[in-house]
C-alpha positions as CSV (number, residue, x, y, z in Angstrom):
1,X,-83.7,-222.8,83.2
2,X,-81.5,-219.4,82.4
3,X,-78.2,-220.2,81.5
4,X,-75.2,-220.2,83.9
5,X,-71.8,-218.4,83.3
6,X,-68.9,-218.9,85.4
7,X,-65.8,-220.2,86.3
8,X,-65.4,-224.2,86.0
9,X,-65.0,-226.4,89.2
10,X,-62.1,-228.8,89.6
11,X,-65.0,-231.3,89.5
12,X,-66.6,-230.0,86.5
13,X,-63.6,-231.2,84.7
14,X,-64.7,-234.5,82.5
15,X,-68.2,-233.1,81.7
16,X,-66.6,-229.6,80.3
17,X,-64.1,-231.4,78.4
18,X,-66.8,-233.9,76.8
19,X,-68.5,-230.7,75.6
20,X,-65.3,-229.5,74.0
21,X,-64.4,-233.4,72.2
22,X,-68.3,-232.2,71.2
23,X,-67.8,-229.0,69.6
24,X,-65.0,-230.5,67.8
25,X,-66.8,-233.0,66.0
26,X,-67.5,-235.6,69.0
27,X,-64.5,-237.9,68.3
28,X,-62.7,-238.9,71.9
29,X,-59.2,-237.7,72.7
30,X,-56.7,-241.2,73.3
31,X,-57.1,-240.7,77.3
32,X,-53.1,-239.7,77.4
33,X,-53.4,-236.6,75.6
34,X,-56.8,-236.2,77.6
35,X,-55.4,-236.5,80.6
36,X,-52.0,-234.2,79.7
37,X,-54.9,-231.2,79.4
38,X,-55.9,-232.2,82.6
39,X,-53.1,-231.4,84.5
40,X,-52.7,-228.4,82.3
41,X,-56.3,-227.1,82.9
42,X,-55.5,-223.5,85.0
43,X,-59.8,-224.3,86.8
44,X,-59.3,-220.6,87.5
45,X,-58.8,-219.5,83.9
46,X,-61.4,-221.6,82.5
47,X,-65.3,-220.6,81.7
48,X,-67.9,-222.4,81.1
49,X,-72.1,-221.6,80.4
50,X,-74.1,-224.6,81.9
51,X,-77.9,-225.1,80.9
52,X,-79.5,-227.2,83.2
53,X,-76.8,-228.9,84.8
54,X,-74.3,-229.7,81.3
55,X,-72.0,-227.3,79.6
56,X,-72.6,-225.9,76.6
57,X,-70.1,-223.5,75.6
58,X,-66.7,-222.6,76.9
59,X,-63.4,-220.8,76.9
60,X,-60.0,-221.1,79.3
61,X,-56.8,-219.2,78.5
62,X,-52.9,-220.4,79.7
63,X,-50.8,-218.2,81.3
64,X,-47.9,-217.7,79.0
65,X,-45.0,-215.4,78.1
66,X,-44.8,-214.2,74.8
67,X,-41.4,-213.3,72.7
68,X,-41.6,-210.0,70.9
69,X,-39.6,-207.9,68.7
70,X,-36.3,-207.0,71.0
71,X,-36.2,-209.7,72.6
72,X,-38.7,-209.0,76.0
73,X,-41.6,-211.8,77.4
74,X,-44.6,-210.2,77.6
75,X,-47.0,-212.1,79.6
76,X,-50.1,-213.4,77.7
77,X,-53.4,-215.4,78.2
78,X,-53.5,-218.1,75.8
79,X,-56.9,-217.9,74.3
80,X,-58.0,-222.0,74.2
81,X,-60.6,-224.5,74.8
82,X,-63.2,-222.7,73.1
83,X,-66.4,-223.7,71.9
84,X,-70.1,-223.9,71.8
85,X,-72.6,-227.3,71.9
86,X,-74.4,-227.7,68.2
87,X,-77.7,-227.3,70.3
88,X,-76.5,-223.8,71.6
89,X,-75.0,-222.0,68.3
90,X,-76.4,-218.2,67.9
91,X,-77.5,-217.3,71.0
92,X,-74.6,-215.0,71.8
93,X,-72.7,-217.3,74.5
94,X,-69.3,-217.3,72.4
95,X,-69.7,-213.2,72.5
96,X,-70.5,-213.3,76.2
97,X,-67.1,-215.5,77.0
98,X,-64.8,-213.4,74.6
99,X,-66.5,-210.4,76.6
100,X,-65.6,-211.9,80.5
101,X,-62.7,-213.5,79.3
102,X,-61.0,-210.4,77.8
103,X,-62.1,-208.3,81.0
104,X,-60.4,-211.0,82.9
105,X,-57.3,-210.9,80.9
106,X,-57.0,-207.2,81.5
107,X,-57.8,-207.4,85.4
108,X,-54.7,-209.7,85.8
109,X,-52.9,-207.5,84.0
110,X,-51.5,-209.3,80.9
111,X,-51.0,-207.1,77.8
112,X,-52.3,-209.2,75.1
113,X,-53.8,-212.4,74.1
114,X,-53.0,-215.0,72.0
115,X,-54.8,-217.8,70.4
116,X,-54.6,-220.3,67.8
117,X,-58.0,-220.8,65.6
118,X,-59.7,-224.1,64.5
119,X,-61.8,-221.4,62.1
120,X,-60.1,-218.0,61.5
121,X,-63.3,-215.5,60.4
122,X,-64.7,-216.1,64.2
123,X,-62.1,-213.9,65.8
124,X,-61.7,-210.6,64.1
125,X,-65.2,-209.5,65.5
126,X,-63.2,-209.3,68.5
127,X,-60.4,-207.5,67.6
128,X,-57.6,-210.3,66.5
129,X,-55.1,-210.2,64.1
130,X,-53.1,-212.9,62.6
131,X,-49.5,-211.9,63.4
132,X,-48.0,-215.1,62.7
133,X,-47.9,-217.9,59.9
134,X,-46.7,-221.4,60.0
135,X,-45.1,-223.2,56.8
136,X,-45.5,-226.9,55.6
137,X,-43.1,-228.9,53.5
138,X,-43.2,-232.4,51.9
139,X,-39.8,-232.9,50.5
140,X,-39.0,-235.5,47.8
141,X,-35.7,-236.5,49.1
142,X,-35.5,-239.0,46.2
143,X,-34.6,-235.6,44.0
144,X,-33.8,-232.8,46.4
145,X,-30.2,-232.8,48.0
146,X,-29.2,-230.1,50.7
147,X,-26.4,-227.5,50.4
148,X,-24.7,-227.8,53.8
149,X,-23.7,-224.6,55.8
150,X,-19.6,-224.3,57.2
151,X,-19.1,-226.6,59.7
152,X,-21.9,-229.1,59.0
153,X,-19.6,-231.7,59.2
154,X,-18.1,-231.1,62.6
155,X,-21.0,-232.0,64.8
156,X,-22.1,-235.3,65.6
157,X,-25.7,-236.6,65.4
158,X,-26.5,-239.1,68.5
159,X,-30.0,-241.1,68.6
160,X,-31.6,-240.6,72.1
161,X,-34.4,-241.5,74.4
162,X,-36.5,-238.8,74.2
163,X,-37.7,-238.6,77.7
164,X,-33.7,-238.8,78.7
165,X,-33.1,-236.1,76.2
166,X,-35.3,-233.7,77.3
167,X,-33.4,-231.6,80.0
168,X,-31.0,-230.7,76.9
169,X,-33.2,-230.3,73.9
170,X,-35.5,-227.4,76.7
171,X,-32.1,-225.5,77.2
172,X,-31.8,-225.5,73.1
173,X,-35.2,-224.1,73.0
174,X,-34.8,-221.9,75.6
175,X,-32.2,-220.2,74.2
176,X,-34.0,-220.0,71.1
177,X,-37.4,-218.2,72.4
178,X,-35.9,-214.5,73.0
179,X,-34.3,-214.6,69.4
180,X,-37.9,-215.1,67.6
181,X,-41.3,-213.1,68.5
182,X,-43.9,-215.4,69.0
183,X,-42.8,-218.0,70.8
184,X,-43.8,-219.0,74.6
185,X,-41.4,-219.1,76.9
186,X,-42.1,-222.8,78.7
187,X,-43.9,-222.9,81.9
188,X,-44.1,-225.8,84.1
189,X,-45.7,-229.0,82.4
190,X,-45.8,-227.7,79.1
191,X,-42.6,-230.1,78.0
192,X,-44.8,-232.6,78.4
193,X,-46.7,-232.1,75.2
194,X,-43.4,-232.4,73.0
195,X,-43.3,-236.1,74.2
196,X,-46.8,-237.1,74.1
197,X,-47.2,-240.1,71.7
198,X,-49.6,-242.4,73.0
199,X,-49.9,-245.7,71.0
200,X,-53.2,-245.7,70.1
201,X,-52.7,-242.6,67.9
202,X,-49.2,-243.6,65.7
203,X,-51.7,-244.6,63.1
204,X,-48.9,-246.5,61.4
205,X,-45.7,-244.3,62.6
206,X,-42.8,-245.1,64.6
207,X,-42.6,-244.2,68.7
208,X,-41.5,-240.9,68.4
209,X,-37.7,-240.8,67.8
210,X,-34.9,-238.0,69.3
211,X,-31.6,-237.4,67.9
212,X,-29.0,-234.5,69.8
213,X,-26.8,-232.5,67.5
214,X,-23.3,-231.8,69.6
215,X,-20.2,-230.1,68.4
216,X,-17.6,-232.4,67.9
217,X,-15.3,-230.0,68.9
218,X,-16.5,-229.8,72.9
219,X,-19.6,-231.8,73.1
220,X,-22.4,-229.1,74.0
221,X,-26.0,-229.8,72.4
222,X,-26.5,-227.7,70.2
223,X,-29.4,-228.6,68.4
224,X,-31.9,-231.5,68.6
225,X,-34.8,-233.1,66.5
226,X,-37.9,-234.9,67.0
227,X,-39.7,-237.6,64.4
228,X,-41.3,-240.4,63.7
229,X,-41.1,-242.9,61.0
230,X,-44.2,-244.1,58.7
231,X,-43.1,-247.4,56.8
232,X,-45.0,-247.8,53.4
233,X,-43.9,-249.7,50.7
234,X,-45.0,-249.6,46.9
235,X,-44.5,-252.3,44.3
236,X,-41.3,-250.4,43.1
237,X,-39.7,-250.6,46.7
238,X,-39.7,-248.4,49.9
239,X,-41.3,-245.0,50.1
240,X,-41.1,-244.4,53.8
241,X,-41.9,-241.2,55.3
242,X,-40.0,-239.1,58.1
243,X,-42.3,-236.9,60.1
244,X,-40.7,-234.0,61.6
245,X,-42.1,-232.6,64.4
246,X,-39.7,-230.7,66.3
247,X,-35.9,-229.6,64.8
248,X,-34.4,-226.8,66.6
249,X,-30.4,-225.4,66.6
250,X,-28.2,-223.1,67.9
251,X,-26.0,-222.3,64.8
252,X,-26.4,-223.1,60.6
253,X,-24.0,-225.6,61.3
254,X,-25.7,-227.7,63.9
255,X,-29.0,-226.8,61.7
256,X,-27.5,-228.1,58.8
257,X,-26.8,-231.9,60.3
258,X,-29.9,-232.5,61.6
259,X,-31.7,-232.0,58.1
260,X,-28.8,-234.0,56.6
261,X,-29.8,-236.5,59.2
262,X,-33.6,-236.8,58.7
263,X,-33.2,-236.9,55.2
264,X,-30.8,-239.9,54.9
265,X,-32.8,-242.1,56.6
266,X,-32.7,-245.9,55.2
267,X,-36.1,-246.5,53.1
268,X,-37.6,-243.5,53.3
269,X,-38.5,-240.7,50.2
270,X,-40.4,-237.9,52.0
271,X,-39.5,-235.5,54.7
272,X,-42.9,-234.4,55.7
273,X,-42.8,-230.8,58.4
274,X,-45.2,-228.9,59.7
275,X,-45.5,-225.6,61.8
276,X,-42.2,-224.4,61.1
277,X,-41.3,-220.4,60.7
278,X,-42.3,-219.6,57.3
279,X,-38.4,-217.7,56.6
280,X,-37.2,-221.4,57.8
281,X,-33.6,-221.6,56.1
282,X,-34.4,-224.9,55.1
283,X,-36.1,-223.2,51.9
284,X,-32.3,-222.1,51.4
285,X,-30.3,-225.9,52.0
286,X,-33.0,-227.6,49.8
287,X,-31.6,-228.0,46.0
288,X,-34.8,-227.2,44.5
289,X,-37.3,-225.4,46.8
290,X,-40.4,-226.5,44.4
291,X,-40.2,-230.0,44.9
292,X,-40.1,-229.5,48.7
293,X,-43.8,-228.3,48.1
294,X,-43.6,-225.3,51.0
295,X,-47.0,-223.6,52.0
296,X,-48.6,-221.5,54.5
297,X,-51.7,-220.8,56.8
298,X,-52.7,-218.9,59.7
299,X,-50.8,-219.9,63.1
300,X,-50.9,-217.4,65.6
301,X,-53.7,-214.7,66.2
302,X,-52.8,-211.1,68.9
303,X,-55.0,-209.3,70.3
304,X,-54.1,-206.2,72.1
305,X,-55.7,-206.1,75.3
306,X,-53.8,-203.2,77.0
307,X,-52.8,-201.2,73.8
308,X,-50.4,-198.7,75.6
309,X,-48.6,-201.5,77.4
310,X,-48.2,-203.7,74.2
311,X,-46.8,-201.6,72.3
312,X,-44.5,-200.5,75.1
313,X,-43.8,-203.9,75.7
314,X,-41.7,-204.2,72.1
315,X,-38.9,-202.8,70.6
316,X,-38.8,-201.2,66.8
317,X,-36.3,-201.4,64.4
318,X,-36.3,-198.0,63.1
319,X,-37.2,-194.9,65.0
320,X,-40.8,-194.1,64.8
321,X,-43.1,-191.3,66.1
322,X,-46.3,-192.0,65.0
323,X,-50.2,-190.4,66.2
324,X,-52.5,-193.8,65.3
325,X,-56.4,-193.6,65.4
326,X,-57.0,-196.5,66.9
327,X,-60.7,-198.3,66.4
328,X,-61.7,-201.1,69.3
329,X,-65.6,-201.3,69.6
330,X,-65.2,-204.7,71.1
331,X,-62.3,-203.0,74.3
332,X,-64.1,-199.2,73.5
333,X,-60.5,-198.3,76.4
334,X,-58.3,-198.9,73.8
335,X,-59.9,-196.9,71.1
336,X,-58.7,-193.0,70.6
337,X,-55.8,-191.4,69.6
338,X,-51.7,-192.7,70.6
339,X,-48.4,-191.6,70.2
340,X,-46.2,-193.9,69.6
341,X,-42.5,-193.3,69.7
342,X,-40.0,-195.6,69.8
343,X,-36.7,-196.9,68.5
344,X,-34.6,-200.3,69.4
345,X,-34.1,-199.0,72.6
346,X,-37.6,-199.2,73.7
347,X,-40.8,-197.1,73.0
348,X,-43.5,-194.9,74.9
349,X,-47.3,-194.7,73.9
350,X,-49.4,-192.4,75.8
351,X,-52.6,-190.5,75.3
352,X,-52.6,-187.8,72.4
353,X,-54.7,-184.8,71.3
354,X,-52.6,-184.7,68.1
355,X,-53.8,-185.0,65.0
356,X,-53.8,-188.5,63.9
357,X,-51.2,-190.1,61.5
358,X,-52.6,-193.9,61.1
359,X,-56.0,-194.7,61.0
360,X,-56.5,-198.5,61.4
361,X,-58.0,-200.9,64.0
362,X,-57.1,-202.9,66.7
363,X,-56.9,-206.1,65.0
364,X,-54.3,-204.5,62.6
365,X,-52.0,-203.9,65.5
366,X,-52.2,-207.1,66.5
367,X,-51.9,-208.4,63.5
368,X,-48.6,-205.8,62.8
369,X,-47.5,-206.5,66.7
370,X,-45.2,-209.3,66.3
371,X,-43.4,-208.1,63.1
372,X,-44.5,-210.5,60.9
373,X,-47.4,-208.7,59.1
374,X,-46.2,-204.9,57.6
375,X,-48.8,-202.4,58.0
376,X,-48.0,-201.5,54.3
377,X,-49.6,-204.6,53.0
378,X,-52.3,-204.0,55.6
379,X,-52.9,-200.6,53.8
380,X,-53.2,-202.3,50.7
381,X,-56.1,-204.0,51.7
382,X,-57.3,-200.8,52.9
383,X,-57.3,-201.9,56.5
384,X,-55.1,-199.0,57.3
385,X,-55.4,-195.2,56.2
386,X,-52.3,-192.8,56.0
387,X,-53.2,-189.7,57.1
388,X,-49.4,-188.0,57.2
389,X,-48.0,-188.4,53.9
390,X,-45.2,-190.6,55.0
391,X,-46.3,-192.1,58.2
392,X,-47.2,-195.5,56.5
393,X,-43.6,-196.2,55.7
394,X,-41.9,-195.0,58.7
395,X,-44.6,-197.4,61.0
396,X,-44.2,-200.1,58.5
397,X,-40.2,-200.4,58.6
398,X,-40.4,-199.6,62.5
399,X,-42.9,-202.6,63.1
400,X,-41.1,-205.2,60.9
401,X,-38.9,-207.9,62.5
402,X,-36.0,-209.2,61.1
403,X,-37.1,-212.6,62.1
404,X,-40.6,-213.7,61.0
405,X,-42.6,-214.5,64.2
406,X,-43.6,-218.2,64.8
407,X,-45.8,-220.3,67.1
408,X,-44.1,-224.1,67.4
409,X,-46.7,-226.1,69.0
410,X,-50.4,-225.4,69.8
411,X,-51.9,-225.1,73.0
């Protein structure tokens, strides 16, 4: 029987999320965060092939709104839920969904896409770049103290219920999403994931734990963090570990406390955080930034769907005016020449019979579209050509946020 592409059916829902828990090595989701998916499925968005009846290979997207440099929301599919059946590898379904998907994504009219990767080298082939990093840090708190900013010691840690807590710590983050590029504006349903901790997977941790940061001074939250507690115990005594998993603030100050406060908890000798922003100033409290371990990977992957728009879409932090060659075999209507000219007012890219400046491909723009990646190191991998003495530098400065980009959760 040929195979069947289209969009799933509200129905279809269990048996095309049994393929996925296949794809990703077979092992059942705890049916809380199984059913938090559920209700976050958008059925329109989502794609499935079906051989004879059962789905084989998929691929949905979220409807998000993406922080870029300057501040704006761009809207943005959220590239997820992606994967083929071991029985069904190589035969071209992945290519086939990336190929409807993407002409879907530019029918509704969304700029670019994002995703997240479970393997990194699938998703250059068609055309993403990885604009954003996330750092890790294990922190021996045994040896590592914390230089406190100003004003640490006027605000006033207070241990919540997190589900009570939660109006106030999505007005901190709020306010925090148009400061950083890549971060998604919340839509409806998606605070839900921040408090998912269903017993069955603590594997040894606490329930997760809240704690509010307020000013002393007139009460306002101005921070918040989220963890969890693993006892463990060695011959010599406690060695307890804190898991962070959110810790978000408005100012040093309230920043400041909150580290203070994960670090002195009773029995415990690691601070243990993941997916924060890889220029987090906590490299700069820590005492001695080796023994907090820090590394990186991959976090966030762009692809520019509507190239003209993107790039519109952003602001650039030194004036530019820039002819690119752009290469996009895999969206040939992006590919051509563009000028690009903009400042941190704004920008305009349009059509150009000008001689080209930058030669480089799409998945370099994506990669370069958030701020995070410079086209100069780009260049030095020769993934993009100068063709104006000069224009590498100009683009490179112009593109480069003062903020690294940075994803906070998954999707």
């Amino acid at each position: 029987m040929a195979h069947e592409t289209r969009v799933l059916r509200p129905e279809e829902w269990d048996g095309w999320y049994d393929h996925l828990e296949l794809a990703f090595g077979g092992v059942p989701e705890v049916e809380e965060e199984r059913e938090l998916y559920r209700s976050l499925t958008e059925v329109e968005r989502s794609l499935g092939v079906w051989d004879d009846g059962t789905c084989v290979a998929s691929a949905g997207a979220f409807t998000f709104r993406v922080s870029v440099p300057g501040g704006a929301l761009v809207p943005a599919a959220g590239v997820t839920m992606v994967g083929v059946t071991p029985t069904h590898r190589r035969r071209g379904l992945l290519t086939a969904l990336m190929r409807r998907q993407l002409d879907d994504v530019r029918a509704g009219g969304e700029p670019v896409a994002v995703l997240t990767a479970s393997d990194p080298a699938i998703y250059g082939r068609f055309g993403y770049g990885t604009a954003a990093y996330s750092l890790a840090v294990d922190v021996d708190t045994s040896r590592v103290g914390l230089r406190l900013p100003p004003g640490a010691d006027g605000v006033r840690i207070r241990l919540v219920d997190p589900q009570e807590a939660l109006a106030a710590c999505e007005a901190v983050y709020a306010e925090l999403v148009p400061r950083r590029p890549g971060m998604t504006a919340r839509q409806p349903g998606w605070e839900r994931q921040a408090l998912l901790d269903p017993a069955a997977g603590r594997a040894g941790r606490s329930p997760l734990k809240c704690v509010l940061a307020e000013r002393e001074a007139d009460g306002k939250v101005v921070g918040y963090a989220r963890y969890r507690v693993r006892p463990e115990w060695e011959l010599s005594g406690s060695a307890g570990v804190v898991e962070v998993q959110d810790l978000d603030a408005l100012d040093p100050a309230a920043y400041g406390a909150l580290w203070a406060y994960v670090f002195g908890i009773d029995l415990t000798w690691t601070v243990r955080a993941h997916k924060r922003p890889v220029d987090d100033p906590l490299l700069h409290l820590v005492s001695d930034v080796r023994r907090a371990k820090p590394r990186t990977r991959d976090a966030l992957h762009v692809r520019l769907v509507e190239l003209g728009a993107a790039l519109e879409a952003r602001t650039y932090g030194a004036p530019l005016d820039v002819v690119l060659e752009v290469e996009d075999a895999f969206c040939p209507w992006n590919a051509g020449r563009w000028r690009l000219t903009g400042d941190a007012k704004g920008a305009t890219c349009a059509r150009t019979g000008d001689p080209a400046e930058l030669a480089l491909s799409v998945a370099e723009l994506g990669s370069a579209y958030l701020g995070g990646v410079t086209l100069t190191s780009l260049a030095g991998a020769g993934r993009v050509t100068e063709l104006r003495p000069g224009a590498l530098a100009e683009a490179s400065r112009a593109f480069a946020s003062d903020l690294a980009p940075w994803l906070p959760h998954g999707f």
